[in-house]
C-alpha positions as CSV (number, residue, x, y, z in Angstrom):
1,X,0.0,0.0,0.0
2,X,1.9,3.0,-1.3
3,X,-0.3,6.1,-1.9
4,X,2.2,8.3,-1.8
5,X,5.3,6.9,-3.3
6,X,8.2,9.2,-3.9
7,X,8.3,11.7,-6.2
8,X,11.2,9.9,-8.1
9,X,8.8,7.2,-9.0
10,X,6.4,9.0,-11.1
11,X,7.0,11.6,-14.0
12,X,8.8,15.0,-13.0
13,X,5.6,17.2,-13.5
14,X,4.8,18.1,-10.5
15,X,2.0,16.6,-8.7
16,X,-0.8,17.5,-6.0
17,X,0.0,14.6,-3.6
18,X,3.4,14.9,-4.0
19,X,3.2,18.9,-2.9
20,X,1.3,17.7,-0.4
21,X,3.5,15.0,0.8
22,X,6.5,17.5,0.9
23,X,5.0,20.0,2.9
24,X,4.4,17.6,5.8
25,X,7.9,16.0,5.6
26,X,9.4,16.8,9.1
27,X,6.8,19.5,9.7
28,X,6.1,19.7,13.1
29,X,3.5,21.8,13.3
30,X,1.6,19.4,11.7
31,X,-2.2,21.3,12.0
32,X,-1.1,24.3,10.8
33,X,0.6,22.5,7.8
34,X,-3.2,21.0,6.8
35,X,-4.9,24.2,7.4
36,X,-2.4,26.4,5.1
37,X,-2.6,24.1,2.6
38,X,-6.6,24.0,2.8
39,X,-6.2,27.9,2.8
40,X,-4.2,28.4,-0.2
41,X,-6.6,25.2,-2.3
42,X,-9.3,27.5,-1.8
43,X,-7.6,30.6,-2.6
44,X,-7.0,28.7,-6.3
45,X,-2.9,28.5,-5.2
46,X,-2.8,24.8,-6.9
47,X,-5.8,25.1,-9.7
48,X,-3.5,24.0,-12.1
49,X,-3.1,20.6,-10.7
50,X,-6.5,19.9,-9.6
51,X,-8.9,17.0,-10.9
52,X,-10.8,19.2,-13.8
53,X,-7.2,19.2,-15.6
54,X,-7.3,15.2,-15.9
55,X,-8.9,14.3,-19.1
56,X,-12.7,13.2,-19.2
57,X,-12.9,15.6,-15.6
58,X,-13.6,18.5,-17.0
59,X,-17.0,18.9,-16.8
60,X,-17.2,17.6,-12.8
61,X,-18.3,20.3,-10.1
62,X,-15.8,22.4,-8.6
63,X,-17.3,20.5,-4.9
64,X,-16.1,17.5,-6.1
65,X,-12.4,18.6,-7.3
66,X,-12.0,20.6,-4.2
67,X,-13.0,17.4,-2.3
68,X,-10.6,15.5,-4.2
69,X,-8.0,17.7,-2.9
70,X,-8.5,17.9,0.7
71,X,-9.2,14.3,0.7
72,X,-5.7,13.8,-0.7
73,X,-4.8,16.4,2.0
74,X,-6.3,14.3,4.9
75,X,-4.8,11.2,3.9
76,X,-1.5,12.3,4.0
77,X,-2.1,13.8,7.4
78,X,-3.6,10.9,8.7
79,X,-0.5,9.2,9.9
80,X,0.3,11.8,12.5
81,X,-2.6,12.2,13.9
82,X,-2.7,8.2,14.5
83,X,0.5,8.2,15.6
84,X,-0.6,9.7,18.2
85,X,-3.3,7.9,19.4
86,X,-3.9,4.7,21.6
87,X,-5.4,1.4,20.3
88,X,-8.6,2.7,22.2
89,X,-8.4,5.7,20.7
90,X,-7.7,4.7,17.1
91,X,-10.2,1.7,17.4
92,X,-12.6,4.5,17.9
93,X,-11.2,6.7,14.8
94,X,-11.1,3.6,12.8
95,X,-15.2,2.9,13.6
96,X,-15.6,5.9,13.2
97,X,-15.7,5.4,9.4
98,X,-18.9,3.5,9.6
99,X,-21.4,6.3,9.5
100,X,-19.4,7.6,6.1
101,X,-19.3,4.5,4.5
102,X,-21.6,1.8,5.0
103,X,-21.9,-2.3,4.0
104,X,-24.2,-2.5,1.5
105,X,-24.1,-5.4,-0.7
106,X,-22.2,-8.3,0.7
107,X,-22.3,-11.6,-1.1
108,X,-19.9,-14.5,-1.6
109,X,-18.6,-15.0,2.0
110,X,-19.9,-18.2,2.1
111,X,-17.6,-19.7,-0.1
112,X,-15.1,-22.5,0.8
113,X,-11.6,-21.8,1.3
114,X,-9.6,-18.9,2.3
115,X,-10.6,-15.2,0.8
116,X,-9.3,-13.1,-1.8
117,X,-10.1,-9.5,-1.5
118,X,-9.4,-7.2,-4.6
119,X,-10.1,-4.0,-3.3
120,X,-8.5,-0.1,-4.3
121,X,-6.9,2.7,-2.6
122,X,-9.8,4.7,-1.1
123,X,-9.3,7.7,0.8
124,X,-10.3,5.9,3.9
125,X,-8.7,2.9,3.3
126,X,-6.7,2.3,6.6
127,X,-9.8,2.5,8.3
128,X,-11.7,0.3,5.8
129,X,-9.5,-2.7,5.9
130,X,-9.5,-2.5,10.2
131,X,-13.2,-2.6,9.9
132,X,-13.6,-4.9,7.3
133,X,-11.2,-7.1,9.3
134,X,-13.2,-7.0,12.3
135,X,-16.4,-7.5,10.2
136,X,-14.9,-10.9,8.5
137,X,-13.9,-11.8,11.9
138,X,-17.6,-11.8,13.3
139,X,-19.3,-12.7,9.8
140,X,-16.9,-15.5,8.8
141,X,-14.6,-16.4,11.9
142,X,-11.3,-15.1,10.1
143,X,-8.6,-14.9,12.6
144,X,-5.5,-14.2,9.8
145,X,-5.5,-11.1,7.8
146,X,-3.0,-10.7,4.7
147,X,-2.4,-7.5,3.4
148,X,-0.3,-7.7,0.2
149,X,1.5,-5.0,-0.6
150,X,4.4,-3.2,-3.0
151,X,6.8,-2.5,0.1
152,X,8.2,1.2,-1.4
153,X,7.9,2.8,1.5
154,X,6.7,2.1,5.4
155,X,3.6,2.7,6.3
156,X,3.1,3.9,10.1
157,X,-0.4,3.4,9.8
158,X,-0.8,-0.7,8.9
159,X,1.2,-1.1,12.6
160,X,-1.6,1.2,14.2
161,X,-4.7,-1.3,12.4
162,X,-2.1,-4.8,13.9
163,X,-2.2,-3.2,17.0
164,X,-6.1,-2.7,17.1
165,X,-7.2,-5.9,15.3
166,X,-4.9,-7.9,17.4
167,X,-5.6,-6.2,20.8
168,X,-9.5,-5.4,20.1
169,X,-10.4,-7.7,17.7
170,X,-8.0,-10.7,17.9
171,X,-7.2,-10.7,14.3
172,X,-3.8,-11.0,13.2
173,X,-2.8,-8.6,10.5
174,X,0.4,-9.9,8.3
175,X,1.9,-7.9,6.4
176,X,3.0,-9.6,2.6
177,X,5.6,-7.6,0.3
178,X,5.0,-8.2,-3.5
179,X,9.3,-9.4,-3.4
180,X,10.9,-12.8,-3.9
181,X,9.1,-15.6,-2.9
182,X,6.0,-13.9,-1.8
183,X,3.3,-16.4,-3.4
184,X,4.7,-19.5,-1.8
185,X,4.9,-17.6,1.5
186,X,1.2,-16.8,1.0
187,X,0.1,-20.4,0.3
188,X,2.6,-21.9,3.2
189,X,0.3,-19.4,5.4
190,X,-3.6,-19.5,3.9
191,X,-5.9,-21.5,5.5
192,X,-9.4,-21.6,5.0
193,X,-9.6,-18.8,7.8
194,X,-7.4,-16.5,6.5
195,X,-8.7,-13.0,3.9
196,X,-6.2,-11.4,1.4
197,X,-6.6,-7.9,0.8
198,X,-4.6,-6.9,-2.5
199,X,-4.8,-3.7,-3.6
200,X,-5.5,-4.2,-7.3
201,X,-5.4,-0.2,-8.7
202,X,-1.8,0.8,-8.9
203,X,-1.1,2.6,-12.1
204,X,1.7,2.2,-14.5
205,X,3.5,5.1,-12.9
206,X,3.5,3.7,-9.0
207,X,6.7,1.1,-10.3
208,X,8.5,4.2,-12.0
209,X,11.0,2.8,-14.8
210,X,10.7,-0.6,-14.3
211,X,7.9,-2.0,-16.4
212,X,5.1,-4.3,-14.0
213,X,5.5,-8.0,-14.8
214,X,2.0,-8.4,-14.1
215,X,-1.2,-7.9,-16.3
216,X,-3.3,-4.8,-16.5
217,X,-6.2,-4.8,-14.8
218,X,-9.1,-2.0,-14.6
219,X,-10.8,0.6,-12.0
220,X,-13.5,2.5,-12.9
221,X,-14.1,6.4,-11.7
222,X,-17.3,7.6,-11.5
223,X,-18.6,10.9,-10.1
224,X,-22.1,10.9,-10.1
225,X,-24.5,8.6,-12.3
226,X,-23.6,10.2,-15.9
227,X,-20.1,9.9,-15.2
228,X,-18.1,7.0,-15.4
229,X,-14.2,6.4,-16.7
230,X,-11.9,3.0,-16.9
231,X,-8.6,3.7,-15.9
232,X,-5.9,1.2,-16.4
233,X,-4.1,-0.4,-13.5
234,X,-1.6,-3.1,-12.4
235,X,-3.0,-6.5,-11.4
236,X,-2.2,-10.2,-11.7
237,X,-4.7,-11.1,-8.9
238,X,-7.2,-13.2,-11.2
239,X,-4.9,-15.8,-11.6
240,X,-2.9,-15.8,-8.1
241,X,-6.8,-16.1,-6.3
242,X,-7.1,-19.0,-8.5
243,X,-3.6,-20.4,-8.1
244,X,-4.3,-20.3,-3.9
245,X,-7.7,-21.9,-4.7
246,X,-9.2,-18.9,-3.0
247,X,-12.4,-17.5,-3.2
248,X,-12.1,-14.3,-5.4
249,X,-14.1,-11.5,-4.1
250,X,-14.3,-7.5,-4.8
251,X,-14.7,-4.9,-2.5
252,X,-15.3,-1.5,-4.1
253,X,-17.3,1.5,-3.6
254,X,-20.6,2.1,-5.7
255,X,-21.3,4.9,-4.0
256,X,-19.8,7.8,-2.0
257,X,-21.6,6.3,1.5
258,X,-21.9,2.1,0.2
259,X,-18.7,-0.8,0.8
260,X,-19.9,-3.8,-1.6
261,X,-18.4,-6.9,-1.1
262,X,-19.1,-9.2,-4.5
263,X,-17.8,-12.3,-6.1
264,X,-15.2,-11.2,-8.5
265,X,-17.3,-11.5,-12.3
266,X,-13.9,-9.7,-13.9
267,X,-15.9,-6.2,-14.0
268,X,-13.5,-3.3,-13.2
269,X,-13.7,-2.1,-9.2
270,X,-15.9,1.0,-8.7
271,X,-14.5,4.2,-6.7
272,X,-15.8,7.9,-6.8
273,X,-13.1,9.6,-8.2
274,X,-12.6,12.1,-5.4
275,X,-12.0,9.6,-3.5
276,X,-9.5,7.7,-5.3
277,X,-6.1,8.1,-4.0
278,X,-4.3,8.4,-7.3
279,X,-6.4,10.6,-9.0
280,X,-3.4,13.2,-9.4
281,X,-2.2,10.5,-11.7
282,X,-4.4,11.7,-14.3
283,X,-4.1,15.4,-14.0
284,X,0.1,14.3,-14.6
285,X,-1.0,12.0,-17.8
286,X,-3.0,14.9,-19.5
287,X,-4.8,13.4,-22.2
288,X,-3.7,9.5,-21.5
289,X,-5.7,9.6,-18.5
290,X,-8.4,7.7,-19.4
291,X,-9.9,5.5,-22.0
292,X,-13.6,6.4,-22.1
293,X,-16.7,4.8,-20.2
294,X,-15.9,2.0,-18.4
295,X,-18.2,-1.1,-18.9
């Protein structure tokens, strides 16, 4: 999980998450950091590099594009303020998602054998996969969480979600770099209570100059019911569910307020685009950004 990878990894234009990311590197005033940024977004300092600049986003409100922003904003303040916290505390932040974003459609957790999650990197991710953990937990009985991920850079906030699943919750949350030998460490590990989460919407851009080794894949961007756009992305999980013997499951976002969990049919993940971490991605392809309606 690598929302904000470093700069050197994507193309030099400049980027709004990577701004953002730079101005809260060794800030210590880290409030004041958010709130000047959010100051000088509505004051049109970064209109250049905003969401309506992507291709196929031109048309969207100017709500949506500034919520884009200070979602991207948020989530890369969000580790400091859980670093913070203590498990009681961020178990509470974590549920504290629930009114936001609620399960809506969940099918296919009956199936036999351990789980295989495709899911994408949503604003509120962190605190999606502790509560979706905890919610398999009750639902299904599953005691072994594996997050795979690429491994480019730590992330403060997966060892906040271990601490709560495994202190609150007893789930145990492993963390699974995408290096070496990773699938036979994964199937050494499964059993048929054990969920994997992969994070199946990394662009092209996230693995810099090295081309992926693994198939594209799709998400598709909506914002509102007229607007829909397929973006590519980075995925071989299709055939690694299938190679574990898993059952192959999708959990995307139909809806700004709706989690669906569904039995994975090969259809592209939904996620409003404002809420899709990489949507700067798009504003640095120009016109590449997208290919049209997604099916």
């Amino acid at each position: 999980m690598n929302a904000v990878s470093p700069t050197r990894a994507f193309a030099a234009q400049a980027r709004f998450d990577t701004v953002v990311a730079e101005a809260f590197a060794g800030a210590r005033a880290t409030r004041h950091i958010r709130d000047h940024l959010i100051a000088r977004l509505h004051r049109g300092a970064f209109d250049g590099v905003l969401l309506r600049q992507a291709e196929g986003f031109s048309g969207i409100p100017e709500a949506v594009e500034r919520r884009a922003a200070i979602n991207t904003i948020d989530f890369a303040f969000e580790p400091l303020v859980l670093a913070s916290l203590s498990v009681a505390q961020a178990e509470a932040y974590f549920a504290g998602i629930e009114p936001v974003l609620r399960v809506g459609e969940a099918r296919g957790l009956d199936r036999p054998g351990p789980l295989w999650l495709d899911t994408v990197h949503h604003a509120c991710v962190f605190s999606v996969l502790a509560r979706m953990a905890a919610f398999l937990k009750a639902r299904r009985g599953i005691a072994d969480v594996v997050l795979l991920h690429q491994g480019l850079r730590p992330e403060p906030r997966l060892g906040v979600a271990a601490r709560v699943l495994g202190q609150v919750h007893g789930v145990r949350l492993h963390l699974l770099p995408l290096q070496g030998d990773w699938f036979a460490r994964l199937a050494r590990r499964a059993t048929p209570q054990t969920a994997i989460f992969s994070l199946c919407d990394m662009p092209p851009e996230a693995f810099g100059s090295v081309p992926p080794r693994r198939a594209l894949g799709r998400i598709a961007l909506h914002a509102g019911p007229d607007l829909r756009r397929g973006v590519a992305t980075v995925s071989g999980s299709a055939a690694f569910a299938c190679r574990l013997g898993a059952a192959h499951l999708v959990l995307d976002y139909p809806a700004r307020d709706t989690i669906r969990l569904r039995p994975h049919d090969g259809a592209p993940a939904l996620c409003p685009v404002e809420d899709w971490v990489f949507w700067p991605v798009l504003v640095a392809r120009g016109g590449a950004s997208v290919s049209g309606p997604a099916s």
